[in-house]
N, C-alpha and C positions, 0 to 999 in steps of 0.2 A: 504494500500500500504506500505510493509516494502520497507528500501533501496536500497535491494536488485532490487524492479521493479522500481526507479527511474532511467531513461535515463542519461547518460553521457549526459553533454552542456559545450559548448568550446564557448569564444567568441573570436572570430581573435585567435584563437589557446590557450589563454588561460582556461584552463579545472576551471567548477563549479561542485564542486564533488556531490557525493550524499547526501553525509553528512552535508553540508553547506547547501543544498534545506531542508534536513529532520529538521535541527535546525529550517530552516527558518520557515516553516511552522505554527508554532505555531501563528507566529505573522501573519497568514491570515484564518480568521476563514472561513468555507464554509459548503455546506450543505453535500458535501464529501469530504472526503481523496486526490482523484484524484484535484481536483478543486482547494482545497486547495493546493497539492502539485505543482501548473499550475501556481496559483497568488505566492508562494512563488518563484520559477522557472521566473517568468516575472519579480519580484523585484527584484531579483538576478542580472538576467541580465541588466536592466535599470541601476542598481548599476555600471555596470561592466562597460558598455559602457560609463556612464558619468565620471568616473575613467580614463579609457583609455584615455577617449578627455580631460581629463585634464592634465593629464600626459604629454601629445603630445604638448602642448601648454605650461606647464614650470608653471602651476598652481599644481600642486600636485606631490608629493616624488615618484618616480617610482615604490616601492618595498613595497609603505604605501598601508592596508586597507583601504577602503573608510565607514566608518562608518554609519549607517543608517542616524542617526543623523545629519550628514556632511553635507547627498545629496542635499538636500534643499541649505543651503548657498554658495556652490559649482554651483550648476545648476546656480542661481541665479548671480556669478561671470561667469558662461561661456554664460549666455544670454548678459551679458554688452560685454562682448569680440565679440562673436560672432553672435548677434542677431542685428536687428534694433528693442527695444519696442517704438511703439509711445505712446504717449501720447493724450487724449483727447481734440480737441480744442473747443472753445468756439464756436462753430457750431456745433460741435457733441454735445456737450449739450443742445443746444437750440431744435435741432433735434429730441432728445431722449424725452426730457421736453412734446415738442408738438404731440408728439404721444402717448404718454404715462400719458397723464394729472389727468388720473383718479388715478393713484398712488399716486398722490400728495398733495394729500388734510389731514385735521387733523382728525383724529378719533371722529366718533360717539358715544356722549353719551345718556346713557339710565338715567332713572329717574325708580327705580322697587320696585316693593312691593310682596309676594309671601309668600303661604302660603304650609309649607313645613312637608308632613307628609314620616315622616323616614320609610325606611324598609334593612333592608341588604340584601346585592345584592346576598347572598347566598343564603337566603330562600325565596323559591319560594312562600311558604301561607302567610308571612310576607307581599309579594311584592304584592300578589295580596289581599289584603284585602287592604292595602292602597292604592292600585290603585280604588279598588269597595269605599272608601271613598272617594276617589279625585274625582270621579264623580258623587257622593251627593252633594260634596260643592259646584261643580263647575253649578249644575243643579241650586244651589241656586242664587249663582253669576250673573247667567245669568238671574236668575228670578225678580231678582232685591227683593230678600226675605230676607237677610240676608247682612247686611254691612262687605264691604271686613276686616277692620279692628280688626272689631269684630271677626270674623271668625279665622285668624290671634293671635289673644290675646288667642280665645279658644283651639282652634286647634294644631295652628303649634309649631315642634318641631325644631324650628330655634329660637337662640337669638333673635331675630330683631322680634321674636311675640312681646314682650314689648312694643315692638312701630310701631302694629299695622301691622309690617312685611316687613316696609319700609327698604330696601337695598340700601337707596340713588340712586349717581349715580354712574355709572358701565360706565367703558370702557374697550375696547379687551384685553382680557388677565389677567384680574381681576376675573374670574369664569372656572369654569371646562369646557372644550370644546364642552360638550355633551348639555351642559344649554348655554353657549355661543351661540353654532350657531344655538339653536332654538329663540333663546332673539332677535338677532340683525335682524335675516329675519321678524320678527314679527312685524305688524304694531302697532300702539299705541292703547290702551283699553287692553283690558281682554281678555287674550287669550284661544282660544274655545278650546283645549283640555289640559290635564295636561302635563307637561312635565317631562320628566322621565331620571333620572339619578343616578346614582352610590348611591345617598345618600335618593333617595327614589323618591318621587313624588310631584312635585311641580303646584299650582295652582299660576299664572303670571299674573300681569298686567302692563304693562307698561304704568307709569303715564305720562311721558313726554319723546320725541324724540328730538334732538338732533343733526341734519344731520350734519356729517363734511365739511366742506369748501374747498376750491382750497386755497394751499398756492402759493405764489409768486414765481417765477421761482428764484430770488434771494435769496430765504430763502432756498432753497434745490437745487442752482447750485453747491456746494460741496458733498452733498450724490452724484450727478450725478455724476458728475467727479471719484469721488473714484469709482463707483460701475462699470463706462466703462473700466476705467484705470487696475482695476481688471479683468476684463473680458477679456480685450487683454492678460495683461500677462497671463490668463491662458494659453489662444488660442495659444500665441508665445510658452511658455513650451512645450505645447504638441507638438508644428509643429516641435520642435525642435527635442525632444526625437524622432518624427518619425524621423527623418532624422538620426541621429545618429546612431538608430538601420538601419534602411534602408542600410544604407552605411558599415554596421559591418560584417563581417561574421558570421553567428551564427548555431553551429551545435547543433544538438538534440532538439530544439524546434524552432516549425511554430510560428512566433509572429503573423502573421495573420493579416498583417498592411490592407490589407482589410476588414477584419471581427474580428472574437474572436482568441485571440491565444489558439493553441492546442499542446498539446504534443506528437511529431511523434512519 
């Protein structure tokens, strides 16, 4: 889309040319031109209108740009003027607390031991020859032929062979997500197939489980409060900006306050 096919948009009569949409554009990546050109056109105008409403109100220079950068601590000044945000009471938290209890508890640790034969994720003979290993040892494992340890000290191609392949303990977020969320579904023992990930092929056992706990509603009445209190202001922003545009004139683009905005 050159400039030339970008629409004239006017908000309350004042003109967003096309050349300010085509700058804009850059800063809204998308899988087209068009799409792109829509989100820079919708930023444009949210700009515009919150500009105007502040204008109107004796917050902002009549004849000043509104800087991108701005909008945010602007918006932020026209919801204290013109918004009610509440606030979260200690009922809403207790409310939120007892519905939501299973959020609340401390992470699950693992106790792991693992014997890891390497392969790069690019070749394909690499990966399958190590996988056609991982289920020799793993047949051994399970035969109870061969000590996990040992196997570990001969085999694996992880530091932690040394000692036998023990990984300590592990909690969320401590491993690559592919080995993560096979580890934590996994009950305790020796787990019956290899697990496969980026760095090759791992034989698991999980020596000791760990279940996290419920923490006390006191201990996390503050994440609660921040995380509702965040969640209104989002909600009021947005009710806000609809109303602003709702109430604006706006020629050359459908905002689409029911659905997607499109470009007429």
């Amino acid at each position: 889309m050159i400039i030339s096919d970008i629409p004239a948009v006017k908000v309350n009569n004042r003109p967003i040319d096309a050349e300010q949409i085509s700058a804009e554009i850059q800063y809204h990546p998308a899988g087209t031109r068009r799409e792109a050109t829509v989100k820079a056109a919708r930023a444009l105008i949210i700009n515009e209108v919150v500009r105007q409403r502040a204008v109107s109100v004796g917050l902002w220079p009549t004849d000043k740009l509104l800087e991108s950068h701005q909008e945010e601590p602007l918006i932020e000044q026209l919801i204290a003027r013109d918004a009610h945000l509440p606030k979260a009471s200690e009922e809403d938290c207790r409310q939120f607390f007892g519905a939501n209890q299973q959020r609340f508890a401390s992470a699950p640790l693992l106790e792991v031991r693992h014997i890891l034969l390497a392969a790069d994720p690019k070749d394909a003979d690499e990966r399958a020859n190590s996988r056609e290993l991982a289920d020799q040892l793993l047949i051994l494992l399970q035969q109870n032929q061969q000590d996990f340890a040992e196997l570990a000290r001969s085999h694996s191609q992880c530091p932690s062979a040394k000692v036998g392949g023990n990984l300590g303990q592990i909690s969320k977020g401590q491993t690559v997500p592919e080995f993560e969320r096979q580890l934590f579904a996994a009950p305790k023992g020796l787990m019956n197939t290899p697990v496969e990930t980026r760095y090759g092929f791992h034989l698991v056992e999980i020596v000791r489980r760990v279940e996290g706990h419920p923490l006390p509603y006191e201990q996390v009445r503050g994440d609660i409060r921040r995380y509702l209190d965040a969640k209104v202001r989002r909600k009021t922003i947005a009710q806000y900006l609809t109303c602003l545009l709702s109430e604006a004139d706006i020629q050359g683009f459908d905002f689409g306050l029911e659905g997607s905005p499109l470009m007429q």
